[in-house]
C-alpha atoms as one frame of an Amber mdcrd trajectory, in Angstrom:
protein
   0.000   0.000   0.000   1.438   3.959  -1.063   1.682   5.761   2.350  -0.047
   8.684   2.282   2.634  10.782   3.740   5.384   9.893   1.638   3.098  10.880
  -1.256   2.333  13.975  -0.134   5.674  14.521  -0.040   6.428  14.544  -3.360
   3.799  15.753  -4.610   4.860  18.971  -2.531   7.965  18.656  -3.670   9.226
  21.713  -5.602  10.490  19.775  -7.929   7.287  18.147  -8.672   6.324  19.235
 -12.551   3.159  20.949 -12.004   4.642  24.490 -13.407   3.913  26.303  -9.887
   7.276  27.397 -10.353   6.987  29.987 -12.960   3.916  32.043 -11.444   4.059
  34.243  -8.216   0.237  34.832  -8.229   1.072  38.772  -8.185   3.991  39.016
  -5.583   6.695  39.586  -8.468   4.259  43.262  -8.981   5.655  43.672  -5.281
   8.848  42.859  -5.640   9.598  45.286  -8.593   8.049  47.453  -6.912  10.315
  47.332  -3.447   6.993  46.636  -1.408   8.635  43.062  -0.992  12.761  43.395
  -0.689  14.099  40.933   1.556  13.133  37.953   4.161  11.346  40.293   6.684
   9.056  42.025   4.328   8.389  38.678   1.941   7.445  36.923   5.628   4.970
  39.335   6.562   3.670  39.127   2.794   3.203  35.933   3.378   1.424  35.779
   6.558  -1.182  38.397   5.062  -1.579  36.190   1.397  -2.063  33.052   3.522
  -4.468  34.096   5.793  -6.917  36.288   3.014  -6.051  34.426  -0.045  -5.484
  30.803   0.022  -7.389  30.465   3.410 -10.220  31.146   1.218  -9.552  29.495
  -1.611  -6.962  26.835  -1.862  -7.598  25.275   1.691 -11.827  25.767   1.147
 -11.523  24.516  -2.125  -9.560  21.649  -1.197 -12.315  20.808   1.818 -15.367
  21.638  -0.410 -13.628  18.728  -2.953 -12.772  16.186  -0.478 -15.908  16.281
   0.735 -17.908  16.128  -2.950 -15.768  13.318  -3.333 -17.025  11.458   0.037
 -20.447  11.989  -0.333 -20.168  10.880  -4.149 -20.696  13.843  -5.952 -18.549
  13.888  -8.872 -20.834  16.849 -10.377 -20.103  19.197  -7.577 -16.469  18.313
  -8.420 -17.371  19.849 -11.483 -19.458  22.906 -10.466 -16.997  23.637  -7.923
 -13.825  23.674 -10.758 -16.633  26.305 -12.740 -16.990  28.212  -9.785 -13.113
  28.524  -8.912 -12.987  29.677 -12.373 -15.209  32.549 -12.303 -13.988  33.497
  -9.220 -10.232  34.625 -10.162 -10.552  38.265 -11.727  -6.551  38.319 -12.667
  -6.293  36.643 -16.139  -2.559  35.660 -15.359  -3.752  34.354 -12.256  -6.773
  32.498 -13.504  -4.937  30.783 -16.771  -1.881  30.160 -14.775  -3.684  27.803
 -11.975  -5.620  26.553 -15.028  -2.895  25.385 -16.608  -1.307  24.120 -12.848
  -4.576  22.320 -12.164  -4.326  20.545 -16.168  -0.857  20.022 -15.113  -1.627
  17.964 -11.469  -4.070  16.105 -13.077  -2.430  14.853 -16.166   0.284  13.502
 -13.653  -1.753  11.931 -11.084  -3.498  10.251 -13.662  -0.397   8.579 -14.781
   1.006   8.012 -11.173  -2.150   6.329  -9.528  -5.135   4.064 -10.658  -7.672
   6.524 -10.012 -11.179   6.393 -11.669 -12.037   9.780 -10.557  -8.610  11.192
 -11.259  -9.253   9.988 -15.226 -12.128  11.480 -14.923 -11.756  14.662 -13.849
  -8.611  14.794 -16.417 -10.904  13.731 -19.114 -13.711  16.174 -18.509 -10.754
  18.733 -18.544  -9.328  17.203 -22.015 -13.140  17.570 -23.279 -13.644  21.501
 -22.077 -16.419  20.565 -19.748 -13.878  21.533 -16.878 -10.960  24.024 -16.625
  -8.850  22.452 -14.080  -7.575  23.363 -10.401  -4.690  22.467  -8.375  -7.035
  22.276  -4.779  -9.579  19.907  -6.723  -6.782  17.668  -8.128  -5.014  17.658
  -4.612  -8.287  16.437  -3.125  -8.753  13.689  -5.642  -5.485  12.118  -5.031
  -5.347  12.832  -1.254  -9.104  10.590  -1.287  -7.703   8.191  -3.229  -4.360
   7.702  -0.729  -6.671   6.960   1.911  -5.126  10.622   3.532  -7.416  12.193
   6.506  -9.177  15.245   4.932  -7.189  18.062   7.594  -3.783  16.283   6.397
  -4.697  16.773   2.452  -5.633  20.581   3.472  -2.440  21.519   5.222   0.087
  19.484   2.893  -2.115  21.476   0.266  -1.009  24.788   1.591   2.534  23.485
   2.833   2.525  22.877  -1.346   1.678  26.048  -2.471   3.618  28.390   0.247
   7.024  26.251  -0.522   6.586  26.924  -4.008   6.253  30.722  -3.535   9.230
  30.393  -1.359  10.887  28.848  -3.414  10.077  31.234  -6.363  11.115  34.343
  -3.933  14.532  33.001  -3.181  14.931  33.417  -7.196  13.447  36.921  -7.325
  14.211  38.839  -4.378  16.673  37.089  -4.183  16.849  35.272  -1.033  19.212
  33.175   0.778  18.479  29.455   0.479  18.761  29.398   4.561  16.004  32.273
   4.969  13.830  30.555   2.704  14.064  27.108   4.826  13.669  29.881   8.227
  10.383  31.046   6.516   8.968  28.160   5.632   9.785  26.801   8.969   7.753
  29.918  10.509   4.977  29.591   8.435   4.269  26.160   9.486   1.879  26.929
  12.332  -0.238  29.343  10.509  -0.585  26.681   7.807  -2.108  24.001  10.704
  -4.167  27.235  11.671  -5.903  27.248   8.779  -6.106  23.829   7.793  -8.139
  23.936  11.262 -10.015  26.747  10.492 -11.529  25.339   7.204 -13.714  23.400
   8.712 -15.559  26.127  10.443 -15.910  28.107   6.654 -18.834  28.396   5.323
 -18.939  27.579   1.163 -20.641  31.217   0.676 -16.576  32.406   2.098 -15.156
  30.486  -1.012 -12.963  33.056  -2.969 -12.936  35.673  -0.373 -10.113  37.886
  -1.090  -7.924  40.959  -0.686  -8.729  43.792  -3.597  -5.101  44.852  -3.739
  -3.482  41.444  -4.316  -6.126  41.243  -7.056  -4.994  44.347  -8.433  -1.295
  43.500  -8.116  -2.303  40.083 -10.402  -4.004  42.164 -12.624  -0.932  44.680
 -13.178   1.653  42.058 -13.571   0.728  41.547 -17.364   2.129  45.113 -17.780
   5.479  44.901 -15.865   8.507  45.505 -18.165  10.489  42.689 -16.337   8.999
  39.874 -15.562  10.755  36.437 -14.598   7.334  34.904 -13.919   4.340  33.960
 -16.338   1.800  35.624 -13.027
């Protein structure tokens, strides 16, 4: 039997080949513009993008999916991917998880015998669905047997190490801070996975107008070393 945790390792591995590495989901607008300029300022980025962005949207995604999947409905799977969809404003943002999400699910479907992996691949081969990391992390995190808080904070742990990751390139950072960060994020990353199950599905997409507006103004940055 594939133990859960060792898969969630590397599928939260940064050099798993989902292409989270070339988007910064608007931080790079920061960066150029000295908002974000070393460990200090990226950490308390961080903190704030956790807790009002993918509180609301990766880790409720990710719970709302889990739990489609448990009570066996594969069509909320699907309204839910719509839904994500319509809910990212930021075209950058919204074709860059698109093509993360495409991305997850084409390799899951080749790593694990998954009916409702293939499935949810297919229906994104076949334009009925768009594709999202949170739903594809779900779908494999069910099919590992994982417990549903686990999936949600190796979720997040995923998607905060690969911005980490991505800031040690741009900032640049020191490899070391970037471990220290990730280290001190690891609480608020339980925190939320806890909180989740308190969130109500009407809170799904909550977020902060100015990151939205720093997504949006990427596309017009004359440098840019990431794709959002």
């Amino acid at each position: 039997m594939i133990n859960p945790m060792l898969s969630f390792m590397q599928l939260c591995d940064s050099n798993f080949p989902s292409g989270a590495f070339s988007h910064s989901f608007g931080l790079e607008t920061y960066i150029y513009e000295g908002a974000i300029h070393d460990a200090a300022t990226f950490e308390a980025a961080m903190r704030i993008f956790m807790v009002n962005q993918m509180a609301y949207t990766d880790a409720l995604a990710c719970r709302l999916a889990y739990e489609a999947i448990e009570n066996g409905q594969f069509d909320g799977i699907i309204e839910l991917d719509h839904v994500l969809l319509a809910l990212s404003l930021s075209k950058e943002t919204r074709e860059g998880t698109r093509r993360i999400g495409e991305r997850m699910a084409k390799l899951c479907s080749d790593l694990y015998e998954s009916l409702l992996i293939d499935t949810y691949y297919q229906r994104i081969r076949q334009k009925e669905a768009k594709g999202h990391p949170s739903i594809v992390f779900a779908l494999a995190a069910h099919h590992l047997q994982a417990d549903k808080n686990d999936a949600i904070a190796a979720h997040l742990f995923s998607g905060v190490h690969s911005l980490i990751q991505n800031a040690v390139r741009a900032i640049p950072l020191g490899q070391t801070d970037g471990q220290r960060i990730l280290l001190a994020l690891q609480p608020i990353i339980q925190a939320i996975a806890d909180q989740t199950e308190t969130m109500t599905e009407d809170e799904l997409g909550m977020n902060m107008p100015g990151l939205e507006i720093a997504q949006m103004r990427h596309e017009q940055l004359p440098v840019r070393l990431f794709m959002s």
